[in-house]
C-alpha positions in Angstrom: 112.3 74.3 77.4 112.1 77.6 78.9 108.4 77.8 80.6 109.0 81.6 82.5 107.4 84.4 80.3 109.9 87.2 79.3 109.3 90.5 81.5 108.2 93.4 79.7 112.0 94.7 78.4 112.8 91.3 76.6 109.8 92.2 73.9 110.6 95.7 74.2 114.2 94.6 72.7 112.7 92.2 70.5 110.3 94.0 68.7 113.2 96.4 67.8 114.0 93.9 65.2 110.2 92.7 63.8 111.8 90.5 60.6 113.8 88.7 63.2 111.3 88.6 66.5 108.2 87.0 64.6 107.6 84.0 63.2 104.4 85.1 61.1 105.0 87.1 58.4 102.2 89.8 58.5 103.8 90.3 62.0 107.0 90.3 60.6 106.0 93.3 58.2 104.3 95.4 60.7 105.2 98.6 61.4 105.4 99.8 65.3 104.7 103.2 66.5 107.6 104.8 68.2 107.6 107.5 70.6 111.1 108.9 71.8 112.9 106.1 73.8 111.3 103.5 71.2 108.6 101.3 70.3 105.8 102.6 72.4 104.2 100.0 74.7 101.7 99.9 77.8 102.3 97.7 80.5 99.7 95.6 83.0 100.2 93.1 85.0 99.8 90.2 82.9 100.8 91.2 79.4 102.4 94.4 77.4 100.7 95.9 74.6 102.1 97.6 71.3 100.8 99.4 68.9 101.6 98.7 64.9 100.1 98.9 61.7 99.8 95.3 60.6 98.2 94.6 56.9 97.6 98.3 56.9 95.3 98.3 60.0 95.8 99.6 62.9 96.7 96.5 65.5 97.4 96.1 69.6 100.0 93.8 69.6 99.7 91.8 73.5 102.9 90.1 74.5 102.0 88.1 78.1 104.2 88.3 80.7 102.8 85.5 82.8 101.9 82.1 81.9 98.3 82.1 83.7 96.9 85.2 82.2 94.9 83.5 79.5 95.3 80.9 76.8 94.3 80.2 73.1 91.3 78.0 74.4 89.9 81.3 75.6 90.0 83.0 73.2 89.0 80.9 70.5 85.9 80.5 72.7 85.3 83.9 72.7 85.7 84.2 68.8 83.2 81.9 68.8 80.8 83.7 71.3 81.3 86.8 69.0 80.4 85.3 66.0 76.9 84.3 67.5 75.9 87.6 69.4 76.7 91.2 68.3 78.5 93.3 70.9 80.4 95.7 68.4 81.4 98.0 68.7 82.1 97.9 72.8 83.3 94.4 72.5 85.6 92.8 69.4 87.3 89.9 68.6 91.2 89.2 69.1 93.0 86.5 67.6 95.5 84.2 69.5 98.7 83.3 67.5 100.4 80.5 69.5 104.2 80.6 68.8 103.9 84.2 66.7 107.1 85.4 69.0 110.9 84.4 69.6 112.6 85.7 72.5 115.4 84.5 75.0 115.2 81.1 72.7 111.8 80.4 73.0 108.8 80.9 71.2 106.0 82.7 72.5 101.8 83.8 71.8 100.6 87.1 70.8 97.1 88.4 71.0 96.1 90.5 68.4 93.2 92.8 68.0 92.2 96.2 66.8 93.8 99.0 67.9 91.4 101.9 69.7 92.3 105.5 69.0 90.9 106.7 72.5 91.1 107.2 75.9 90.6 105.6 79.3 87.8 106.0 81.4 89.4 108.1 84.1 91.1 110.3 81.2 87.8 111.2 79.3 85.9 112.0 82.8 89.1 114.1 83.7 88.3 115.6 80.1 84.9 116.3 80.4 85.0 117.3 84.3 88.4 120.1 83.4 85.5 121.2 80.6 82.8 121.1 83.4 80.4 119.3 81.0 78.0 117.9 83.4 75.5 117.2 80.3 78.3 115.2 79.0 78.9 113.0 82.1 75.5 112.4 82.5 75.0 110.8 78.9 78.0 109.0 79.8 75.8 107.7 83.2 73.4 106.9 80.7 75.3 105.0 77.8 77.2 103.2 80.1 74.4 101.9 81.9 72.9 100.9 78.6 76.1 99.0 77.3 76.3 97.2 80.8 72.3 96.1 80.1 73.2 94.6 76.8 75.9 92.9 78.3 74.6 91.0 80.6 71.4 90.3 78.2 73.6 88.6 75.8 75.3 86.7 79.2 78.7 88.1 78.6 80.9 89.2 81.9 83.8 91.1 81.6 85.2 90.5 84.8 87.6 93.4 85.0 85.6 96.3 84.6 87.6 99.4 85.3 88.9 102.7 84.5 91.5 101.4 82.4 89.4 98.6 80.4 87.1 101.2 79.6 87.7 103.7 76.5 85.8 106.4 74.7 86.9 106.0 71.1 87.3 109.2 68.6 83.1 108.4 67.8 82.2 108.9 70.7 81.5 104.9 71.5 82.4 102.9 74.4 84.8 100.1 74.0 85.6 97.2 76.2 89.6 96.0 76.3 91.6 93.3 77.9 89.1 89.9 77.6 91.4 87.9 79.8 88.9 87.2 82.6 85.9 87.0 80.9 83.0 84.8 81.4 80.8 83.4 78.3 78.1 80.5 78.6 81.3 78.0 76.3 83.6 78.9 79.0 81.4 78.4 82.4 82.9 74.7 83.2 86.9 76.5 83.0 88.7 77.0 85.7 88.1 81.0 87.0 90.9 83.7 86.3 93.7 83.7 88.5 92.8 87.6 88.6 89.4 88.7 89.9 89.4 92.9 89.1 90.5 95.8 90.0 89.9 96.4 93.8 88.9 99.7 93.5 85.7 98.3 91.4 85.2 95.0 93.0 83.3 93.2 96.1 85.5 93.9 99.5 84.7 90.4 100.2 85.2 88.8 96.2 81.8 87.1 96.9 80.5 87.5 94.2 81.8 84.7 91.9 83.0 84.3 88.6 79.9 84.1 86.6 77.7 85.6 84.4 76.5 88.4 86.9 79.9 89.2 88.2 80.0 92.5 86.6 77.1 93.8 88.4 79.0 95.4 91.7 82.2 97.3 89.3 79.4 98.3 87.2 77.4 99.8 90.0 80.6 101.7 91.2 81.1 103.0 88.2 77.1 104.4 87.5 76.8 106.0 90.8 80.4 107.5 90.2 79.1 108.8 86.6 75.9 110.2 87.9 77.7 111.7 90.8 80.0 113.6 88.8 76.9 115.0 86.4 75.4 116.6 88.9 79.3 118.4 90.7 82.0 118.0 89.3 83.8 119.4 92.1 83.6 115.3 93.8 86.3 114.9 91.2 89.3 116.6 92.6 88.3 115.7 96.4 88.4 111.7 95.8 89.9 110.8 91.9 93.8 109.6 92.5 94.1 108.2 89.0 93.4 104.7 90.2 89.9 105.0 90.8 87.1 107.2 89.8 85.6 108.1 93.0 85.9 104.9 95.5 88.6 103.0 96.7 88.6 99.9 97.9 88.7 100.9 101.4 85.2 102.5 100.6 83.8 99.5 100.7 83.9 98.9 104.2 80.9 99.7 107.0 80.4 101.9 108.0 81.2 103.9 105.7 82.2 107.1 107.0 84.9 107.4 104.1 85.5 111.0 102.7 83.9 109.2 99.5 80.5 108.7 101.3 80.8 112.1 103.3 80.7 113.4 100.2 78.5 112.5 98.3 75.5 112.3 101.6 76.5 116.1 101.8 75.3 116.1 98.1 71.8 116.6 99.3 70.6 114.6 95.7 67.5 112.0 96.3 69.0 109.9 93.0 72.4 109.9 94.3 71.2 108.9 97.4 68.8 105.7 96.3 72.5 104.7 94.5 74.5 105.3 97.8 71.9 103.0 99.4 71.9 100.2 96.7 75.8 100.3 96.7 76.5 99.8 100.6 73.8 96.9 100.5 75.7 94.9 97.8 78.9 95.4 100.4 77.9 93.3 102.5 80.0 90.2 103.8 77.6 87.8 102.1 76.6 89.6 98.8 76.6 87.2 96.1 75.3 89.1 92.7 72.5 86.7 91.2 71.2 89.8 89.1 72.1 91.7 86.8 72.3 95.7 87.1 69.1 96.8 86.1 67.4 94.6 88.4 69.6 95.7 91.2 68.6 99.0 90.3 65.1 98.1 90.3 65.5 97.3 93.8 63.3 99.9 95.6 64.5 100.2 99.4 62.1 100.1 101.7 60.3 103.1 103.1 60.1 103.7 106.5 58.3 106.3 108.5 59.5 108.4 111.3 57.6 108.0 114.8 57.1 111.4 115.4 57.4 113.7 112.8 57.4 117.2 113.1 56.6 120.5 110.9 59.9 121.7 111.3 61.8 118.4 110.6 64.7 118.9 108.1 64.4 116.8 105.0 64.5 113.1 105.0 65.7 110.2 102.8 64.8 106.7 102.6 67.4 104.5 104.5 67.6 100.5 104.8 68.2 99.0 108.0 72.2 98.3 108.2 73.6 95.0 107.1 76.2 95.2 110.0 73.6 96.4 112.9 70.1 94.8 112.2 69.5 96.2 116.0 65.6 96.5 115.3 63.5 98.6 112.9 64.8 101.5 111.3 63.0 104.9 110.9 63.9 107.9 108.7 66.9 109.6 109.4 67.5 113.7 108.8 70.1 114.5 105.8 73.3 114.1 108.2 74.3 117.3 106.5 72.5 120.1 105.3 73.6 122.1 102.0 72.4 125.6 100.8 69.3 124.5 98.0 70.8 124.5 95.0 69.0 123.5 91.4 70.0 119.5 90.9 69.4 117.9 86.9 67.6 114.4 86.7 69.3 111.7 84.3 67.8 112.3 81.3 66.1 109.0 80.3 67.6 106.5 77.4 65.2 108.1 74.9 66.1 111.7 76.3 69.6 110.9 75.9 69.4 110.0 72.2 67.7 112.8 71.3 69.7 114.9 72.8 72.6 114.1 71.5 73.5 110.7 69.1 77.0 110.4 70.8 79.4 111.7 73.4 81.8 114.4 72.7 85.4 113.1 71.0 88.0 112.7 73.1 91.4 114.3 72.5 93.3 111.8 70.2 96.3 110.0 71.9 98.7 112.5 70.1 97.3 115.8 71.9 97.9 116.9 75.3 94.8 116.0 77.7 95.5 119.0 80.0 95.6 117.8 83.7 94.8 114.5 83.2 96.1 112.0 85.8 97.7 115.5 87.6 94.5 117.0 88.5 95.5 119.4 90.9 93.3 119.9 94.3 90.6 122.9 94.2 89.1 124.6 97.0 86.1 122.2 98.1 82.6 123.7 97.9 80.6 121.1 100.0 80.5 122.1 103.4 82.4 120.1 105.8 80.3 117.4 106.8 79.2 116.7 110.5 77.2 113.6 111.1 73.4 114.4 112.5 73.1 113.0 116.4 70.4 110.7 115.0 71.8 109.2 112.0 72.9 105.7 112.3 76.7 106.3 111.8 76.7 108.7 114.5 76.9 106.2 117.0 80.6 105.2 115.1 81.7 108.7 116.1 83.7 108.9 118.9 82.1 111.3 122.3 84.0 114.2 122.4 85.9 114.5 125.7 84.1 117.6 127.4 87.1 119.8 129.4 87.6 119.9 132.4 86.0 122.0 134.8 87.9 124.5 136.9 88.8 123.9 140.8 86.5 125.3 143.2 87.4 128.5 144.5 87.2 130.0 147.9 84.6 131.9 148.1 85.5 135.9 147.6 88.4 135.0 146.1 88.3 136.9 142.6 87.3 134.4 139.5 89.8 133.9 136.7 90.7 136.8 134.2 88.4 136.5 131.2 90.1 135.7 128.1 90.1 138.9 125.8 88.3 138.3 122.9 89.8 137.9 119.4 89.6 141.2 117.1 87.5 140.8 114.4 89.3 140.1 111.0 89.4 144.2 110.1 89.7 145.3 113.3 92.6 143.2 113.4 93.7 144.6 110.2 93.6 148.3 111.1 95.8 147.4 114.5 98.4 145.6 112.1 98.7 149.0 109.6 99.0 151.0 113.1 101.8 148.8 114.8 103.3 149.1 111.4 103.2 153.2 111.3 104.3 153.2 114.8 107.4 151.3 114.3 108.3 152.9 110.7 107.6 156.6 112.2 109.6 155.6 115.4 112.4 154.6 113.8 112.3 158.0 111.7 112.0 159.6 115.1 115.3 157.6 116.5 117.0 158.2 113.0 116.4 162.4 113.4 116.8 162.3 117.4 120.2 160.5 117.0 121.6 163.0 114.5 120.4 166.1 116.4 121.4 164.5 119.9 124.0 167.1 120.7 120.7 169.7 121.6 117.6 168.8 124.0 115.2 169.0 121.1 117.0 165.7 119.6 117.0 164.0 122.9 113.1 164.2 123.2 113.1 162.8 119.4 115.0 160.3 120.1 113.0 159.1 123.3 109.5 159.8 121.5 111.3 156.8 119.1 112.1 154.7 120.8 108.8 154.7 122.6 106.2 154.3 119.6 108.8 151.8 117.7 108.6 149.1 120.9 104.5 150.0 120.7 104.4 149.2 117.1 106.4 145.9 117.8 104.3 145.0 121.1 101.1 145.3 118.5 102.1 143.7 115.6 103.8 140.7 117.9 100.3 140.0 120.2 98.3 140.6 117.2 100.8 137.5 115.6 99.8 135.6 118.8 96.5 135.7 119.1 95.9 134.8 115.4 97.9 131.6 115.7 100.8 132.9 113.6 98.5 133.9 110.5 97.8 137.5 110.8 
């Protein structure tokens, strides 16, 4: 017997022929959804997923690809999780059908399950971010943060949470997809998942085991990102590369001097800078989640007072002592980079949020165009470029610049060195450019006129007085090219 899964393109072939293919007749009936090449499908990297109507619902047909991704035991676990505690509409049953399949010979399972009519994560942020609908992204902050409380109330880990397992359905809802890894109280003495996440969402160090709080750390990335992005948008094209929403899983390295966590310290926001905080501390080498997110939250970091402070003193945040350093007490550190002021909206609270608004806005359905989503293009920053303050603690990660070296001693009354001339300022430099131009164009009028008349002495004096102002007007415009670096 053939034990080796069928890659993707053996049930893209077999599903051609549905009568044939299946072995259970409502599968055998159902009606795929084609785009122009053929039955449309989604790949990941343990199963591929079809869409078809199937006793006149709408169905997500998942063929696995490898042997280890899940198994019926799982999910029939699951089913009866579900049936006990009420997580719909962000989390629904699937049914397993062992042997539902038959390609190259063998017989295979397919997962069912209802088919969502909405988008990914990263493809409704794109959305909302291209529509710059802050107010939007913020109730997203805030629903998300609620669905992630009722999960781990009702002890259910996803295990995978991600851009891509995460969808905003045509109501507005969240839904949860792809169940392979989770973890339920029936399923806590099973083996773990071969997988363990996505790396841009999970623990650098994958400390945090397979349990009932292992969503806590993707969860967290995925809040701060949210709330991030409701108060600028403009984080959005600077770090999203349609694998991520903001962080990668470089990010998650001390000492964090990432673009990611330039960024978002140049924010200036005291919320977005209490998340930055809680987010490096659960990076830590030895970071085991034993809470859920809410409680991490709760997590206050500790206040610290500077030695000496001082009227004029810029601004100051709250900072924990480093993980990595642990050198001695820390003080308050000065915002590492200043901002213009500029008006910043709190989270609106749970009860603001739903009276606000009773859902999020639909997202484009799956056959419209989502503008530049996944091909967001890169727009002028407007944070500052960030330079780290001389007292914050990641300054000492910088590298000294190399001062340059100082001239030889001269003999004494021997003349110094020419100063350099300085640079023209940028309309100066502009008026010099439209005269070097004039000189050249009139010159050559001069040359033009002087050549034809050169048989008397008024035509020789044209054609020298040419000559002359057409080399000025190339001398100018060529040390004017110079001293600009090439970009006039």
């Amino acid at each position: 017997m053939n034990n080796t899964f069928p890659a993707a393109g053996d049930y893209y072939k077999a599903v051609q022929a549905p009568a044939r293919a299946f072995t259970v007749e409502k599968l055998q009936n159902a009606k795929f959804v084609y785009d122009t090449l053929g039955p449309s499908l989604a790949r990941g990297t343990s199963a591929v997923v079809f869409q078809a109507t199937v006793d006149g619902t709408a169905q997500a047909l998942r063929c696995y690809i490898r042997n280890d991704a899940s198994s019926s035991d799982r999910y029939r676990a699951l089913g009866s999780y579900l049936s006990d505690h009420n997580l719909a509409p962000y989390v629904e049953g699937a049914t397993w059908l062992d042997q539902a399949i038959k390609v190259n010979g063998t017989t295979w399972p397919v997962l069912t399950m209802t088919w969502i009519d909405g988008r990914t994560l990263n493809e409704y942020v794109d959305f909302l971010v291209n529509d710059s609908n802050t107010a939007a992204l913020s109730m997203l902050a805030v629903k998300w943060r609620e669905l992630v409380a009722l999960m781990q109330g009702d002890e259910f880990a996803h295990c995978d949470l991600q851009h891509g397992n995460v969808m905003v359905d045509q109501t507005g809802d969240l839904r949860l997809v792809d169940y392979d890894g989770v973890w339920i109280p029936q399923l806590a003495s099973k083996p773990a998942p071969t997988e363990s996440g996505h790396p841009n969402y999970q623990h650098p160090g994958q400390r945090n085991g397979w349990g009932r709080w292992f969503d806590t750390f993707s969860a967290l990335v995925i809040y701060l990102s949210l709330v991030a992005l409701g108060k600028n948008t403009e984080l959005w094209p600077e770090l999203y590369n349609s694998k991520n929403l903001l962080f990668s899983r470089g990010d998650f390295v001390a000492p964090f001097n990432t673009r990611a966590w330039q960024l978002l310290a140049a924010m200036g926001d005291s919320e977005v800078s209490t998340l930055v905080q809680q987010l490096q501390r659960c990076c830590a080498p030895d970071w085991v989640s034993n809470q859920g997110l809410e409680a991490t939250l709760d997590a206050k970091p500790k206040q610290f007072q500077s030695a000496q402070p001082t009227p004029s003193a810029q601004p100051v945040v709250p900072v924990l002592e480093p993980w990595w350093e642990a050198k001695g007490p820390a003080v308050q550190a000065p915002l590492p980079w200043t901002l213009p002021s500029q008006p910043t909206k709190p989270m609106p609270t749970a009860e603001q949020a739903a009276a606000a608004a009773t859902s999020l806005p639909k997202p484009p359905p799956l056959t419209a165009p989502l503008g530049e989503t996944n091909m967001t293009k890169p727009r002028p920053i407007i944070i500052p470029q960030a330079t780290p303050a001389k007292d914050s603690w990641w300054a000492a990660q910088q590298p000294t610049p190399t001062p340059p070296p100082m001239p030889a001693a001269m003999p004494a009354g021997a003349p110094g060195p020419k100063p350099p001339t300085p640079p023209a300022k940028p309309g100066q430099r502009q008026q010099q450019q439209v005269a070097g131009s004039i000189a050249v164009a009139v010159g050559i009028v001069f040359v033009i006129t002087g050549a034809i008349k050169s048989h008397s002495g008024a035509g020789v004096v044209l054609l020298i007085i040419g000559l002359v102002g057409a080399a000025w007007g190339v001398w100018r415009l060529v040390t004017l090219t110079g001293a600009s670096g090439g970009n006039p």
